[in-house]
Each structure stands twice: as structure tokens, then as C-alpha cells.
C-alpha positions in Angstrom: 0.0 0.0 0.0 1.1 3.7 -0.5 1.7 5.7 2.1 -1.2 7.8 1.0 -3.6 5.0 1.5 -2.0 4.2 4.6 -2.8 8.2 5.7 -6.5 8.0 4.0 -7.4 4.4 6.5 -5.6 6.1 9.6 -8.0 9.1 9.0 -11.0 7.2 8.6 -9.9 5.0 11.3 -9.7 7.5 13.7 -13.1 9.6 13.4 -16.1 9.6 15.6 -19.5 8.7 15.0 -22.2 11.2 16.1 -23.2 8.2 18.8 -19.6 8.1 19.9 -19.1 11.8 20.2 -22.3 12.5 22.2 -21.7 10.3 24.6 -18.3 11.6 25.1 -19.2 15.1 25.4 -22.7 14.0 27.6 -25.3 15.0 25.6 -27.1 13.9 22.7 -27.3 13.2 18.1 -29.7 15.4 18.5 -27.8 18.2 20.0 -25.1 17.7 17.7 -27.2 17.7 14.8 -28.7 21.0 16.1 -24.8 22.7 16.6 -23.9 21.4 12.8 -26.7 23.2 11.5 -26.3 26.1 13.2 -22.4 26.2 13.3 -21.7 25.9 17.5 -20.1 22.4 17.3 -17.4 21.3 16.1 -16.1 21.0 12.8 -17.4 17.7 11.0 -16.7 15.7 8.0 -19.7 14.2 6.1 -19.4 11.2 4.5 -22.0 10.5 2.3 -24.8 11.1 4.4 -22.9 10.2 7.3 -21.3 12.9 9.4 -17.7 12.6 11.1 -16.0 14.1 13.3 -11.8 14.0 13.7 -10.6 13.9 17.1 -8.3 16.7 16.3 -11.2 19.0 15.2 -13.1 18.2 18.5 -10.4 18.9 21.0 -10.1 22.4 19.4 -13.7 22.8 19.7 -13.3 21.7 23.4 -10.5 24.2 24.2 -12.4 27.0 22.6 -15.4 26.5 25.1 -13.1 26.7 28.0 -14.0 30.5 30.2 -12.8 31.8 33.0 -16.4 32.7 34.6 -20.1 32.7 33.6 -20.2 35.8 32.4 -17.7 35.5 29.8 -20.1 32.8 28.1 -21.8 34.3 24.8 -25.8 32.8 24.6 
């Protein structure tokens, strides 16, 4: 195999399903589905129908969330 193909299967090997990432972040699809459509979540890749999320893209997500207190939180 090339080392492209190698890169491709490690990347697809590694993303999250919507099911896996809820329950990681304690919440639910729907939630997630809501954030993709409105642009709050994290970045996702969509395969086929089917969307996927890196690991990479959802620690950066994570870390942007972080605040110091309440009222630096934008509603």
C-alpha cells in the first residue's frame, strides 16, 4: 500500500461517530445535529450522508469552550 492509502485508512480509522461523540461530550445526536446546522459544534466531515467528526477538530472545539467565569459565556 502507499503511504497515502496508509494516511486516508488512519483518518478514517480514527473519526467519531455522532453516537460516539455524544456520549463523550454528555449529551445527545440530536444536539449535535442542532450545533452542525447552526455552526456551534465542532467541525465535522460528512461522508456520504454520514457525518464525522476528527478527534483533532473536536479537542479544538473543546479548548475554545473553555472560560474563565459565567459571564464570559456568549448565549
Amino acid at each position: 500500500m502507499s503511504t497515502s492509502t496508509n494516511t486516508s485508512t488512519a483518518v478514517l480509522d480514527s473519526l467519531l461517530s455522532s453516537a460516539t461523540l455524544a456520549k463523550r461530550l454528555y449529551t445527545t445526536e440530536r444536539n449535535l445535529s442542532e450545533w452542525r446546522i447552526t455552526g456551534r459544534g465542532p467541525k465535522f466531515i460528512r461522508v456520504g450522508r454520514t457525518p464525522l467528526y476528527r478527534p483533532e477538530a473536536v479537542d479544538e472545539w473543546l479548548l475554545s469552550q473553555e472560560h474563565a467565569s459565567t459571564s464570559e459565556e456568549v448565549r
